[in-house]
N, C-alpha and C positions, 0 to 999 in steps of 0.2 A: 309274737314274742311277748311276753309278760315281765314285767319289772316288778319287783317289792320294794316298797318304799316304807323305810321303819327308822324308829329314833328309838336310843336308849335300847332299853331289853323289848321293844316293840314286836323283835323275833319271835318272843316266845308266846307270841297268840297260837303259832299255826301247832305245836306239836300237846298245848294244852286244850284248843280246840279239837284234834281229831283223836289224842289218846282215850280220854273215856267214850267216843262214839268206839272206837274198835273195842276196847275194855267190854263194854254193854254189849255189843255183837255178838263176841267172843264167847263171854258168859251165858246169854240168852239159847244161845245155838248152840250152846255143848248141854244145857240143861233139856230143853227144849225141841232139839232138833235141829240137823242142816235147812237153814232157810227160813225159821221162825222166821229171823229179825226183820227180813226183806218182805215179810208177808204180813207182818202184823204192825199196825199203824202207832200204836201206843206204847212200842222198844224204841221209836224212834224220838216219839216225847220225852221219854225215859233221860234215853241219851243225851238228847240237846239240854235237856234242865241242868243236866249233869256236870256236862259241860261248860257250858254255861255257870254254874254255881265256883267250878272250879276257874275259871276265866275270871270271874268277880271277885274271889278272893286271891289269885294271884296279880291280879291288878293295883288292890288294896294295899297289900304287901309291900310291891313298887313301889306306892304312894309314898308310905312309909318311912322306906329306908330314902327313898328320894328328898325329902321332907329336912332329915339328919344330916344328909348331904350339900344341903346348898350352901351358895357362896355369900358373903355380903360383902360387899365394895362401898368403900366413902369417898366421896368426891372431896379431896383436902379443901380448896379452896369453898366452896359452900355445903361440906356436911350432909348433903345428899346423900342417904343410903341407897342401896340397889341394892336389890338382889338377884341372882343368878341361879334360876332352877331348870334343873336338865326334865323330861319327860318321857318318856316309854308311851311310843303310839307305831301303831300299822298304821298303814295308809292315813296317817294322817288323824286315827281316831288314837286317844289315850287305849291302854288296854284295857278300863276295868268297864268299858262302856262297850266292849265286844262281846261284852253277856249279854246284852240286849240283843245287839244280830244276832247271837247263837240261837237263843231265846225263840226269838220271828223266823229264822231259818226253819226251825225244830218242829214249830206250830206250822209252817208254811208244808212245810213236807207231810207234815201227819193229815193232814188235812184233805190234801190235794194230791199224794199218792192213790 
């Protein structure tokens, strides 16, 4: 059994990590031919940077409006500020640092296919 463990918009690693790998599949293999993409090592680079690039700047984003969003709390009695910021992570990593795995996934496949 597999669990997902996400905070925030943390969901949205999984469908902006595999959209431009199929995207680049897609394209490569109607241009190219049925089977380029699984045959040639460097659609796979392609893909993963792709990906990846698109992972880092919707990460970014989150940041962002995350950022506009937080709360501050003052403690009445000693003036303590606090703040309260929410985060957008998978498994526990934020999302804009899942360009990095894409990234090493990407290089790891091209490599070693």
């Amino acid at each position: 059994m597999f669990f997902v463990i996400w905070h925030g918009w943390g969901l949205v690693v999984l469908p902006v990590f595999t959209l431009p790998l199929l995207a680049v599949q897609l394209v490569v293999n109607g241009v190219f031919g049925s089977g380029y993409y699984s045959t040639h090592h460097w659609t796979i680079c392609v893909a993963s940077l792709l990906s990846s690039a698109a992972l880092w700047i919707t990460g970014r984003q989150l940041e962002k409006y995350r950022d506009r969003t937080n709360r501050v709390l003052v403690d009445e009695k000693t003036g303590e500020r606090i703040v309260l910021k929410s985060r957008d992570a998978l498994f526990f990593i934020p999302v804009k640092y899942w360009a990095f795995v894409e990234a090493a996934t990407g290089l790891v496949f091209a490599f070693t296919i």
